[in-house]
C-alpha positions in Angstrom: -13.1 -31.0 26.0 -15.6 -33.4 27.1 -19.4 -32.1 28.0 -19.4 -33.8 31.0 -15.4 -32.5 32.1 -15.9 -30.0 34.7 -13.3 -26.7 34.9 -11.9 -25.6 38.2 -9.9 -22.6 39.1 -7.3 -23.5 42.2 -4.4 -21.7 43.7 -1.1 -23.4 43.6 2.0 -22.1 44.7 5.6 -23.3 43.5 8.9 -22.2 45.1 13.0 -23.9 44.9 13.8 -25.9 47.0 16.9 -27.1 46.4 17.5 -28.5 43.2 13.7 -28.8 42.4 10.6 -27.0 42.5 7.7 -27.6 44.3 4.2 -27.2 43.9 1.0 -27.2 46.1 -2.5 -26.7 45.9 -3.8 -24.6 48.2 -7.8 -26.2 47.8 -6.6 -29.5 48.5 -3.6 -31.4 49.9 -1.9 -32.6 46.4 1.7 -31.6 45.9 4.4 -32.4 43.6 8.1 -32.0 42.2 9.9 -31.1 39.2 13.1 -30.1 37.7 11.9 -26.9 36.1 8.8 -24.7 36.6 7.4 -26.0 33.5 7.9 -29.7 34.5 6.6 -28.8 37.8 3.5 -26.9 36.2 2.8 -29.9 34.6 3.1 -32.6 36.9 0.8 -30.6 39.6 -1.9 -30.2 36.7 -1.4 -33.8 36.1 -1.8 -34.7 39.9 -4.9 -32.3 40.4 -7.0 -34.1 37.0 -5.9 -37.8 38.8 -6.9 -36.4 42.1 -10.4 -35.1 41.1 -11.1 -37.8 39.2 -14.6 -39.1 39.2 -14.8 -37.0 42.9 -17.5 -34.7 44.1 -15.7 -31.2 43.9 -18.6 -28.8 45.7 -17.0 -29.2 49.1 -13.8 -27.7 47.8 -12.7 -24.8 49.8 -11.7 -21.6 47.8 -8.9 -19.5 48.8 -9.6 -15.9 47.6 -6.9 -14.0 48.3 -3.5 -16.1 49.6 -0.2 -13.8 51.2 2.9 -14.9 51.9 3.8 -14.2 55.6 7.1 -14.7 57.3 6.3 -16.8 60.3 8.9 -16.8 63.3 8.9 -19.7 65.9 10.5 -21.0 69.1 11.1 -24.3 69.7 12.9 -26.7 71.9 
């Protein structure tokens, strides 16, 4: 690793959909796809290095603690 590379810790979460996984961030708004968790592992780490890039990364929000809630809605 470089001196000057920085290390940040982010939550991502990855679930099926389908016949792919998905990932998110939860810090910032970068998602992804892959055919297996490992593919998808990878392409999210891949996305989040381009992503942060040269970027200023104090203003990133940190998500402590994340649930997963079911949510039930009405709509028209």
């Amino acid at each position: 690793m470089n001196v000057n590379m920085k290390k940040l810790s982010l939550k991502t979460v990855i679930w099926k959909e389908g016949k792919y996984y998905i990932a998110q961030c939860l810090n910032v708004d970068v998602s992804t796809f892959g055919k297996t968790k490992i593919e998808v592992t990878k392409n999210i780490k891949e996305a989040l290095e381009l992503y942060f890039d040269g970027r200023n990364t104090k203003s990133i929000p940190k998500v402590l603690s994340p649930s997963l809630i079911q949510t039930s809605v009405i709509y028209a």
